[in-house]
C-alpha positions in Angstrom: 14.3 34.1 41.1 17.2 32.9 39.1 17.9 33.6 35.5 17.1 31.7 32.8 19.8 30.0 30.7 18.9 31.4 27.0 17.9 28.5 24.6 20.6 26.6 22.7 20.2 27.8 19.2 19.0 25.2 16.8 21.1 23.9 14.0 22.2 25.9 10.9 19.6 25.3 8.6 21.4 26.7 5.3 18.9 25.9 2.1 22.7 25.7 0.3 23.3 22.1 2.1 19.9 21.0 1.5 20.3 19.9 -2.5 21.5 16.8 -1.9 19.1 13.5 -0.2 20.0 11.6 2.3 20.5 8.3 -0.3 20.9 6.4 3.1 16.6 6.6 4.0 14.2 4.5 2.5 12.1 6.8 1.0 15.0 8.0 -1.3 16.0 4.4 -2.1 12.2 3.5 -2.5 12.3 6.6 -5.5 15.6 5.1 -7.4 14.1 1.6 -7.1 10.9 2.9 -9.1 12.9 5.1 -11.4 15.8 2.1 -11.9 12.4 -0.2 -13.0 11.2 2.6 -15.6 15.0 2.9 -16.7 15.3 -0.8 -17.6 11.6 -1.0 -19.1 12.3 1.7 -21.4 16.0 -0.3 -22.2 14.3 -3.6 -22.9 11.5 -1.5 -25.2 13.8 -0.1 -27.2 15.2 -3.3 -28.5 11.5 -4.6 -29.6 12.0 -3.4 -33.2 15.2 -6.0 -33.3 13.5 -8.8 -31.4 10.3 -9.8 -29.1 11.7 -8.4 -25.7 11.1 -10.6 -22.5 10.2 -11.3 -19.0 13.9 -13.2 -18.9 15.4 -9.9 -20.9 13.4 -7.5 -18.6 14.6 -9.3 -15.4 17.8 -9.1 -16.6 17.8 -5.5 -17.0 15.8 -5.0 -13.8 19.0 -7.0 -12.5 21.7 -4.8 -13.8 19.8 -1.4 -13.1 18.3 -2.0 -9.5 22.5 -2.9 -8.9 23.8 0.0 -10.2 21.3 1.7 -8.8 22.2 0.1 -5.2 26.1 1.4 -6.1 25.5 4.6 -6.5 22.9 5.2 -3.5 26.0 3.4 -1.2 28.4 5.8 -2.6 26.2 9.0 -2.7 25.2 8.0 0.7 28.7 7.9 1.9 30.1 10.7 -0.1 27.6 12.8 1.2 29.3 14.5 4.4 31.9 16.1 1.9 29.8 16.7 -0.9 27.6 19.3 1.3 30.7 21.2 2.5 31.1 22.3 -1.1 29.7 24.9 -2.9 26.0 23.5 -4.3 27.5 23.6 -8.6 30.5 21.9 -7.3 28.8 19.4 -5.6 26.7 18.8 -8.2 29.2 18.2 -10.5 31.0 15.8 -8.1 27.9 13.9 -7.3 27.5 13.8 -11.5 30.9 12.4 -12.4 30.6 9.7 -9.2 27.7 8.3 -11.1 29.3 8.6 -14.4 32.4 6.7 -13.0 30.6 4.0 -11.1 28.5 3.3 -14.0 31.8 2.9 -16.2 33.4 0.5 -13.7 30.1 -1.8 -12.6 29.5 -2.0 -16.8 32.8 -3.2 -17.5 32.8 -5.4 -14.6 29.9 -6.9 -15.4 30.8 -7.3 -19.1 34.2 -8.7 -18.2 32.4 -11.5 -15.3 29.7 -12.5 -18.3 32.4 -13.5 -20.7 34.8 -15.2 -18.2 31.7 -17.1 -17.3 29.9 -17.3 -20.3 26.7 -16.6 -18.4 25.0 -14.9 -21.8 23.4 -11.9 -19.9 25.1 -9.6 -22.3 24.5 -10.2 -26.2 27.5 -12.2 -27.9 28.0 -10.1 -30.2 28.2 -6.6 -27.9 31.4 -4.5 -27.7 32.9 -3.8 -24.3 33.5 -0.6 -25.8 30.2 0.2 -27.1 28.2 -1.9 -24.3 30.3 0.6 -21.8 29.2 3.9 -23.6 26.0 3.4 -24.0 25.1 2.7 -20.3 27.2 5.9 -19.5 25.4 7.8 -21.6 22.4 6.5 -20.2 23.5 6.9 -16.8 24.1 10.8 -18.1 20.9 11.1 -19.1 19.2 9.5 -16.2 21.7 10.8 -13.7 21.3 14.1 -14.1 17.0 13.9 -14.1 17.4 12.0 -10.6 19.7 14.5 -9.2 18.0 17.5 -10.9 14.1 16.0 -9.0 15.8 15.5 -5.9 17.5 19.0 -5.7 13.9 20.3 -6.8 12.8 18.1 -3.7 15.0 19.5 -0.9 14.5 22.8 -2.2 11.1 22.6 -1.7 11.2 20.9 1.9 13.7 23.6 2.6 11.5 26.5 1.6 8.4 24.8 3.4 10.7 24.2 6.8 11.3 27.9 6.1 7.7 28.9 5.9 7.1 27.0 8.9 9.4 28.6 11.0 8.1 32.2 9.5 4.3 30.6 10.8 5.6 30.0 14.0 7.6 33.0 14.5 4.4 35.0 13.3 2.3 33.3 16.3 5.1 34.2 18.7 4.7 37.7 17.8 1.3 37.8 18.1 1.1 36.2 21.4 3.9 38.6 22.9 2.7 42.0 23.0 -1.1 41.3 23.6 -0.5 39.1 26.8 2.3 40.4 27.9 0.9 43.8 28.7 -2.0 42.6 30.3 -0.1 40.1 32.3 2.3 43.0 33.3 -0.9 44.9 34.3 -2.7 42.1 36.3 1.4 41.5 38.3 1.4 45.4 39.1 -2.2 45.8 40.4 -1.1 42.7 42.8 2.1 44.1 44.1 0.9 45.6 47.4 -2.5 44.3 47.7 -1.2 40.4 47.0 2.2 40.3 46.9 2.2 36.2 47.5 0.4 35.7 44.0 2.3 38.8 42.3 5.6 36.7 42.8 3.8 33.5 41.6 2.3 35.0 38.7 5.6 36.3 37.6 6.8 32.9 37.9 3.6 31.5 35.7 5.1 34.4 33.2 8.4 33.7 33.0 7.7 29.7 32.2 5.0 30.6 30.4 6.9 32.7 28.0 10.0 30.9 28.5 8.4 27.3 26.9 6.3 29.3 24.3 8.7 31.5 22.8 12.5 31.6 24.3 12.5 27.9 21.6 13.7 28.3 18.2 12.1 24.4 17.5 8.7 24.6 16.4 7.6 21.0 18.2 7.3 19.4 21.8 4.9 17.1 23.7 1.2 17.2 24.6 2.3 17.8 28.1 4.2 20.4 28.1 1.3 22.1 25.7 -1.2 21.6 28.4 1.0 22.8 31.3 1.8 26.4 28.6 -2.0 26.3 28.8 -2.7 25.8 32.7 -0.1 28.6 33.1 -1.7 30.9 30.9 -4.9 30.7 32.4 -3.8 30.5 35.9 -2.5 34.4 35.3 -5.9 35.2 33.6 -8.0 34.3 36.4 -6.1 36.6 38.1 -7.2 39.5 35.8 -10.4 37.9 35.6 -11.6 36.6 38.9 -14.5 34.4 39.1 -15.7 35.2 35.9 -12.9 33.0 34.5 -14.2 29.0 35.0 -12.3 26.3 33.7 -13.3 22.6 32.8 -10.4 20.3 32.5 -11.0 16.5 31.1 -7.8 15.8 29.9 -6.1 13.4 32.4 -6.3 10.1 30.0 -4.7 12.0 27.5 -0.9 10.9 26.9 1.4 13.8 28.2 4.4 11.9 26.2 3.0 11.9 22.7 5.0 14.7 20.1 3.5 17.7 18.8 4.2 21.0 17.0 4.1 24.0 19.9 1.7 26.2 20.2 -1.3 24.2 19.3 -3.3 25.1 21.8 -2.6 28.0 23.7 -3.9 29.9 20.9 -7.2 28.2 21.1 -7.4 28.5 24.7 -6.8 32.3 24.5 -9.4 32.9 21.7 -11.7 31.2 24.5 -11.0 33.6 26.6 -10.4 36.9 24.6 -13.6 35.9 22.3 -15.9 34.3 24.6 -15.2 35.0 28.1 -13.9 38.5 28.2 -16.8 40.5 26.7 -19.8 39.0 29.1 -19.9 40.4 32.4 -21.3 37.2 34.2 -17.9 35.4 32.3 -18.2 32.1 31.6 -16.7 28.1 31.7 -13.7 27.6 29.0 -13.9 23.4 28.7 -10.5 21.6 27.3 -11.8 18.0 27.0 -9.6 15.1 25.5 -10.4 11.5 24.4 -8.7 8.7 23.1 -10.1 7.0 20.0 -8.3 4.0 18.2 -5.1 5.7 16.2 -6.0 9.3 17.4 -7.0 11.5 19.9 -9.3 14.4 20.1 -9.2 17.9 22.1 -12.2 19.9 21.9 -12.1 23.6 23.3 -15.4 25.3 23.8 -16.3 28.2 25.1 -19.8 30.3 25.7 -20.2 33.0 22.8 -20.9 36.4 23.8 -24.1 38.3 21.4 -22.8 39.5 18.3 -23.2 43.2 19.7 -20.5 42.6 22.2 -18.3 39.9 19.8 -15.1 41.8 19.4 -14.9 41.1 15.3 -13.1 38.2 13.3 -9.4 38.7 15.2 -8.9 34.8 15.8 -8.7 34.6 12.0 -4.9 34.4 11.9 -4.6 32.2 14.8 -7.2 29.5 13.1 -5.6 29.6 10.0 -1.9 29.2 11.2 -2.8 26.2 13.1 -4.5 24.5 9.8 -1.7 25.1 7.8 0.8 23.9 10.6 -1.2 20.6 10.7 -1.4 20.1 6.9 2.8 20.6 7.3 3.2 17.7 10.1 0.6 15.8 9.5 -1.0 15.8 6.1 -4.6 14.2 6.2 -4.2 12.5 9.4 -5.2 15.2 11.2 -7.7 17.6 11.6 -8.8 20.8 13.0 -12.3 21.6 12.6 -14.2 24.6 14.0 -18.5 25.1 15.6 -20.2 28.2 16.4 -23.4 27.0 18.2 -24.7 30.5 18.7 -24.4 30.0 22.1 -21.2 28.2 22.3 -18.1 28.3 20.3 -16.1 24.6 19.9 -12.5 23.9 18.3 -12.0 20.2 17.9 -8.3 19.1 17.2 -7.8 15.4 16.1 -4.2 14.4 16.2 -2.7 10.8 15.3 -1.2 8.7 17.7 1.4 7.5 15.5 4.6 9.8 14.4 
């Protein structure tokens, strides 16, 4: 059999390059539009106890802010390749004096184009001078909040990104040691008494174990999930014989659709560890999936042994992983949701269609 080429590693994920946005994506663009809008009401009240501000003097503002606010996401946006390569204060301080010097140049532009063409936007009576300073000083203030929430913000995506790869690393080393010996054990039992299925469950091994935990990525699609699972279970029916049944209904399920890793092997091997392992007659391990509008839904069930033979509460870390690598991708649109029947034991994933 040959060898396997080792997995490319995945990109260096260094929390240092992580302080600074992506001003380039809508959802960054979306957060200065609302914080340019706060900016220029709190501009226009500050000038009620001189005069009755406006919708016309509010627009204005709007006008001026939401442009300067444009200018500096375009030159964040396209200064952002070399600001990363530099240390994260340095950046910092780059980033802080681009916004400082685009706000002096767009406010004496702008003051410069009203009085050429007398188009009264600016108060007659304003200094160039003193109109100048106090948008920069503004822009200080408000420059440094916006850059201070949105290194908070990658800071935090970084340290969650971290804790999910530390989730899925922890599943891998779960997985590894417990069904890797017993695989081993099922493969040598076979060697001179079946030597046909001995090779082939090597085989099953080596892509099992080569799509579940030779990745550094923690996501891939519904189809290669269900073909780690059909592996898995083809070796356990090996150890298992007959006592092993499996119901699959899961052929109008979309094999294309992206998904963490991992999802459901772990369910599937509960199944079997929990629920078919302990009773001596075995039992039917059912992987059903539907579609259903925006979502679709994979239920695992399995027979439950009598609590004198239950082997304890050891899927407890596999449960809980999965729920907390859902809430990461998905938020509230999906769920996981878990039934013990007495007799039968259910896990019901519902995943959304939709990235």
């Amino acid at each position: 059999m040959a060898r396997s080429e080792p997995a490319a590693a995945a990109p260096d994920a260094d929390p240092a390059h992580h302080w600074l946005p992506n001003f380039c994506s809508w959802p960054v663009l979306f957060a200065l539009v609302v914080i340019g809008e706060l900016v220029a009401l709190v501009v226009v009240l500050s000038d009620s106890d001189v005069s009755v501000p406006t919708w016309q003097d509010f627009g204005t503002a709007s006008l001026f802010v939401q442009w300067l606010a444009l200018v500096w996401a375009v030159c964040l946006c396209k200064a952002r390749p070399l600001l990363t390569r530099l240390a994260p204060w340095m950046g910092e301080f780059a980033a802080y004096t681009l916004m400082l010097v685009t706000t002096v140049l767009a406010s004496w532009f702008v003051f410069a184009l009203d009085r050429n063409l007398a188009l009264g936007l600016v108060v007659n009576d304003a200094d160039q001078v003193r109109f100048v300073l106090r948008n920069s000083v503004i822009c200080g203030l408000v420059g440094g909040a916006v850059l201070r929430y949105f290194y908070v913000q990658e800071q935090w995506r970084a340290r969650i990104q971290a804790e999910e790869r530390a989730r899925f690393e922890a599943l891998q080393a779960r997985i590894r040691p417990h069904f890797l010996f017993n695989s081993m054990n099922v493969i040598a039992s076979l060697i001179r008494t079946r030597p046909v299925q001995a090779e082939a469950a090597v085989e099953d091994l080596a892509d099992l174990f080569r799509a579940a935990l030779g990745r550094e990525d923690v996501r891939g699609t519904l189809g290669e999930e269900l073909d780690l699972v059909r592996g898995y279970l083809r070796i356990e029916q090996l150890r298992l014989g007959e006592r092993l049944r499996v119901d699959w209904r899961v052929d109008e399920l979309p094999r294309d659709l992206e998904l963490p890793s991992l999802l459901l092997q772990p369910l599937v091997e509960n199944a079997v560890y929990h629920g078919i392992q302990p009773l001596s007659q075995g039992g039917t391990v059912e992987v059903v999936g539907q579609l259903g509008g925006s979502a679709l839904e994979i239920r695992v069930r399995n027979p439950c042994p009598t609590p004198a033979l239950r082997r304890g509460a050891g899927n407890g870390m596999a449960l809980a992983n999965i729920r907390s690598r859902l809430a990461l991708h998905y938020g509230e649109r999906a769920s996981f949701v878990t039934e013990d029947g007495g007799d039968f034991y259910t896990c019901c994933l519902r995943l959304p269609l939709a990235r």
